[in-house]
N, C-alpha and C positions, 0 to 999 in steps of 0.2 A: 259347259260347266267350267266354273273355274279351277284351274291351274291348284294346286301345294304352293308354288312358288307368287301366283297372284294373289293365293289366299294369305300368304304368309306377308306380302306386300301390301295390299289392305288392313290387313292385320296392324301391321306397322305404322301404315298411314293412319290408321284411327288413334292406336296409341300416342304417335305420333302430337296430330290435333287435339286430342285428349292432355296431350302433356305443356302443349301451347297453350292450353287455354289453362289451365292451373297455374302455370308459372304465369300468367299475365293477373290470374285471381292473386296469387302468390305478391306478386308485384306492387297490385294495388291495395292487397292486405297491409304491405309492408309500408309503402306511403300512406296509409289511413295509421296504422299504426303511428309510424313515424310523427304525422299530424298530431295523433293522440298524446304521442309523450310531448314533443313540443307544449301543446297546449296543458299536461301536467305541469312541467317544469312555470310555463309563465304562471300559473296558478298558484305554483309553489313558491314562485317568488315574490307574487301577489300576497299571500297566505303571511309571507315574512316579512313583508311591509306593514302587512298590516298591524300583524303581532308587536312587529318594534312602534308602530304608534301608540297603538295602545297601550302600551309600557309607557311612554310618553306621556299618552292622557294621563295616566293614573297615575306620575309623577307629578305632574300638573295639578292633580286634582288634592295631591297630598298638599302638593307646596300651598294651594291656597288655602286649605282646611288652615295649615300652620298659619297663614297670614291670618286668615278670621278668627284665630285665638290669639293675635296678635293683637288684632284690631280692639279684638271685644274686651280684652285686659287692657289695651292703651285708654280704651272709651269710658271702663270702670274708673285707672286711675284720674282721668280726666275731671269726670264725675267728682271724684272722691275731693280732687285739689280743688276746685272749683267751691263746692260743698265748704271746706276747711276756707277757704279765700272769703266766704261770704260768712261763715260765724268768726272769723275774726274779725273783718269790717263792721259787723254789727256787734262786738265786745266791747270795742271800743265806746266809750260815754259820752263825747264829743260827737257833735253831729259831724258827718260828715258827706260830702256827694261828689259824684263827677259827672261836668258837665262838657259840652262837644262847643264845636265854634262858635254856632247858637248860641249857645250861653243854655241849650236845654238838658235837664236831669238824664242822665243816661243811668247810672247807680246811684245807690243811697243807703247810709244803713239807717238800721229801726232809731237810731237815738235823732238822725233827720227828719225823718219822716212824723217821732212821736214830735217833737218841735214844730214842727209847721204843722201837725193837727190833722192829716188827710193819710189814706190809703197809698200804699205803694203805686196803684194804676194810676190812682191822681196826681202821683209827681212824674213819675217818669214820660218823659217828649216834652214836660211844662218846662218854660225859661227861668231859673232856680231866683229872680228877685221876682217872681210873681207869685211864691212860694212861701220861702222861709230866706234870711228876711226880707220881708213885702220892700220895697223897694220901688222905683220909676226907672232905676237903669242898672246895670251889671255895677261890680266891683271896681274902682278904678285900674284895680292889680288885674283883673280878667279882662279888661278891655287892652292893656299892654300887651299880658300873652307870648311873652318872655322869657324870664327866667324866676326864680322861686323868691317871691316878696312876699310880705304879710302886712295888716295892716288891724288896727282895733275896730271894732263899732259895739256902739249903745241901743242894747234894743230895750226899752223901756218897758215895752208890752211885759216882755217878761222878767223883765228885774235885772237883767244880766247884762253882762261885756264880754262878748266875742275877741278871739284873735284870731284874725281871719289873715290863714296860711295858703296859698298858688303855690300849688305844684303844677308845673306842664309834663305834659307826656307827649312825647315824640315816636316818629314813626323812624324806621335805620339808616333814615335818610334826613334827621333831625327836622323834618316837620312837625310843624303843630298838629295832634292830634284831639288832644282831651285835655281839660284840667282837673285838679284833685282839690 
């Protein structure tokens, strides 16, 4: 039989291995632990990444709302000057048109249009002396395409005398772009 003293020696030696192997559970709880917060912390700084973009997005998302009220109010008054641009061109009682290099109807207002006798689609793209007045070739002033001359003509057809005013319209770089 065993010993007091061998029993007390086994005794020891189990507690012993018994306490090796807890401190090594110990050990590896503590590096799993450790792991775990590590990978809290990156999570948590993921987590505040992400927060700060989306604060981002949703500054983002205002600034453009504000631009698209921006937009939609520039596109209204656009509308609106545009609108005002064309009832004052057609207030006027004088016929009047603008044509491109061509010499074709680009605008017109109603007092042109009722003068030459045809539909706004009918004039517009047409070369404005194949129009009103009937004609075989452009203006002398429109074939120059220069600077602002006028000149008269006789339209018999309809009882009257025009004074026939060239306006050019240039681009920022003083090209010819339209006449009036």
């Amino acid at each position: 039989m065993n010993s007091d003293a061998e029993l007390k020696t086994l005794h020891a030696n189990r507690i012993k291995s018994e306490l090796e192997k807890k401190e090594s559970e110990l050990r590896d709880t503590r590096s799993a632990l450790d792991k775990k917060i590590i990978e809290i912390q990156t999570l948590s700084s993921e987590l505040e990444k992400a927060r700060t973009h989306e604060q981002g997005l949703e500054e983002a998302r205002k600034a453009m709302l504000y631009m698209l009220e921006d937009i939609n109010e520039t596109e209204k008054n656009i509308a609106l000057s545009k609108k005002e641009w064309e009832d004052t061109f057609d207030a006027i009682s004088d016929p009047l048109f603008v044509h491109d290099r061509e010499f074709r109807i680009v605008k017109a207002n109603t007092a042109y249009r009722e003068t030459a006798g045809v539909s706004f689609q009918e004039l517009i793209g047409k070369p404005y002396y194949e129009m009103f007045p009937r004609m075989d070739t452009p203006f002398k002033i429109c074939l120059n395409a220069k600077e602002r001359e006028e000149e008269e003509i006789s339209v018999p057809l309809l009882n009257k005398i025009f004074k026939i005013r060239f306006y050019p319209i240039k681009d920022i770089n003083g090209k010819y772009l339209y006449s009036i």
